[in-house]
Every structure is written in structure tokens, then in C-alpha cells.
N, C-alpha and C positions, 0 to 999 in steps of 0.2 A: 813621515817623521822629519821636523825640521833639525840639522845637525849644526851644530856651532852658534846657537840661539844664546845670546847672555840672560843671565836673568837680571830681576828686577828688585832693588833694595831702594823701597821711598825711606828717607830720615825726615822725622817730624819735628820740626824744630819750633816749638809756639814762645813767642817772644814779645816784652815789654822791656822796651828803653833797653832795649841792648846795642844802639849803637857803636859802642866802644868795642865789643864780641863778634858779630856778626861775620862780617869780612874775614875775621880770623876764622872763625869757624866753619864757615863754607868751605873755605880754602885745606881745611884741614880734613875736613868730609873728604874734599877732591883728590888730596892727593893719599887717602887709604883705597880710594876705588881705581887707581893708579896702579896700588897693590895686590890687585882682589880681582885677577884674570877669570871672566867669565861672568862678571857682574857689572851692571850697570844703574848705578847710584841716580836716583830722582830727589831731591832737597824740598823738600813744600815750608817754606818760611810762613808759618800763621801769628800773625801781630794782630793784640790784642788795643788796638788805639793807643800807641803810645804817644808819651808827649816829648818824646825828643826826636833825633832823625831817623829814628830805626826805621820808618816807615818807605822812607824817600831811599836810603841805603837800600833794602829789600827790593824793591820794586827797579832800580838798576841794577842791580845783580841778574835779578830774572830777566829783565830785558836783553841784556849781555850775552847771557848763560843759559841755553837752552834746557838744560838739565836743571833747571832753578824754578819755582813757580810760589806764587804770592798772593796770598789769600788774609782777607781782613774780618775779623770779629770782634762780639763785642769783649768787653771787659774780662779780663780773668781766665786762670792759668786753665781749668776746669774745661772753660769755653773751647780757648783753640786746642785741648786735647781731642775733646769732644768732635768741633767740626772739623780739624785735621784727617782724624780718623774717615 
């Protein structure tokens, strides 16, 4: 038996044109896993082709941020629950 193993909390964040949100929100995921001894927080950003920078924003977070990762779909909120999942 492995002892002091953290576990694992993916947040699914599926997002269109959220630019202005994003950074906020990753940031604020990070720092409850800050709170939360014994867990260890994965972020999967699922963007839905947006038309503003949310895309370019995502995709350097996760570059950055190990615990960040970046996955594209098509259109609509449905979708990136779906392939998030």
C-alpha cells in the first residue's frame, strides 16, 4: 500500500470566448488546491473554437503549467462536456 499518495481532482472547464475569465479562473482553481492537503488539482481547458483569444490564452497556460492541459472541439457547450468527460 502506497502511503501519502494525493489524490486526483480533474476540474472541467469547457469554454467559448472566455478570454477575459480564464487566467482568473485557473488561478483561482490553484490556489483552493493550495487549500486542499492531499489533493491534486488537473484543469483540462475544453474550448469550443472560439473567436476571440481564449484559445491562444489556454494553450500557454498549459504550456506553462503542468497541471493545465488543452483540448479542442467542435462548437457548443454539450460538446466539450461531452469530450471533456
Amino acid at each position: 500500500m502506497v502511503k501519502n499518495k494525493k489524490k486526483i481532482a480533474v476540474i472541467l472547464l469547457p469554454t467559448f470566448n472566455e478570454k477575459d475569465n480564464i487566467e482568473r479562473f485557473v488561478n483561482e482553481v490553484l490556489e483552493q488546491e493550495a487549500k486542499s492537503p492531499g489533493w491534486q488539482y488537473e484543469i483540462l481547458l475544453v474550448d469550443s473554437h472560439s473567436t476571440d483569444r481564449t484559445e491562444k490564452i489556454a494553450k500557454k497556460l498549459a504550456a506553462k503549467i503542468s497541471s493545465i492541459h488543452f483540448y479542442s472541439v467542435d462548437r457548443g457547450l454539450g460538446v466539450g462536456l461531452i469530450k471533456g468527460h
